[in-house]
C-alpha positions as CSV (number, residue, x, y, z in Angstrom):
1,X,130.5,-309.0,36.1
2,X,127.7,-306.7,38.4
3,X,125.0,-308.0,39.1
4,X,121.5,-306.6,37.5
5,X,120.2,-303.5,39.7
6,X,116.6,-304.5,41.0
7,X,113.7,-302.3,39.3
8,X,112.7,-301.2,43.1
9,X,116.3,-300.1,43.3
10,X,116.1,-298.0,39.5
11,X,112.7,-296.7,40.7
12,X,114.3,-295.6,44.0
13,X,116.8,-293.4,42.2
14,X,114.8,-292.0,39.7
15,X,112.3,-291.2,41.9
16,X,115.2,-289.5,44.4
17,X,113.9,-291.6,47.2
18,X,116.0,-293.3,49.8
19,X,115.4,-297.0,51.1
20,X,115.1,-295.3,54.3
21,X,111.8,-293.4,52.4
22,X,110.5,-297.0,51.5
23,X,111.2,-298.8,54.7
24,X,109.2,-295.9,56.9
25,X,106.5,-295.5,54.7
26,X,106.3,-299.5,53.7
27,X,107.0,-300.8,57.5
28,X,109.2,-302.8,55.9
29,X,112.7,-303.2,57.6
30,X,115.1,-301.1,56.0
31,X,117.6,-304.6,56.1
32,X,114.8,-306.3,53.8
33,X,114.4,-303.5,51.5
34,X,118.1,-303.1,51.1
35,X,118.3,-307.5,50.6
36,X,115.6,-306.9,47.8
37,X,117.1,-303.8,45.9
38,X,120.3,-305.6,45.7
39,X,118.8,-309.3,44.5
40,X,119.6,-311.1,47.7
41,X,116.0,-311.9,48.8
42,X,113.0,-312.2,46.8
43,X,110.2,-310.7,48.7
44,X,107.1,-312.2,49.9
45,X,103.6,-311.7,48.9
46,X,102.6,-309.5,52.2
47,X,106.0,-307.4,51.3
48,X,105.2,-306.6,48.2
49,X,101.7,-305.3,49.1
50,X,103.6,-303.3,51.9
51,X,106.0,-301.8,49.4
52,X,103.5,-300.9,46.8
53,X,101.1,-299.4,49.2
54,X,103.9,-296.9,49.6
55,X,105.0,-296.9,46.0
56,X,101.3,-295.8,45.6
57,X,101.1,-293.0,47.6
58,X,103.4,-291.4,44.9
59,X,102.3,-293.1,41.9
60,X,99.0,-294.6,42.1
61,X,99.4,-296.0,38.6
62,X,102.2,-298.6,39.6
63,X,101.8,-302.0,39.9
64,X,103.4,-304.7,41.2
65,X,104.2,-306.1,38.2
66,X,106.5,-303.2,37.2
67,X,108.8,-303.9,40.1
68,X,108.8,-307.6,41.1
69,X,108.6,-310.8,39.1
70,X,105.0,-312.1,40.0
């Protein structure tokens, strides 16, 4: 059995963006980014601003909510 692909990850490849994409314009490591995408780590509350401040910058409509279980 695979395991579920994160919604960052889904929203990564629709959006034919790279984790490299997230991790320079989140300042997020690109070792954390690639941890969440795949379900390893669940990411902190100063992360997930980080990320969506970048998610935001393409589509200021998202929310956390839509990628992380908060």
């Amino acid at each position: 059995m695979g395991s579920k692909r994160h919604r960052l990850k889904n929203w990564l490849v629709v959006e034919g963006r790279s984790q490299e994409w997230l991790a320079k314009n989140s300042k997020v490591s690109r070792h954390t980014i690639s941890e969440i995408c795949t379900g390893k780590r669940n990411p902190s509350v100063p992360t997930i601003k980080k990320i969506m401040s970048a998610i935001k910058r393409v589509n200021k409509n998202a929310k956390a909510e839509d990628f992380f279980d908060i």
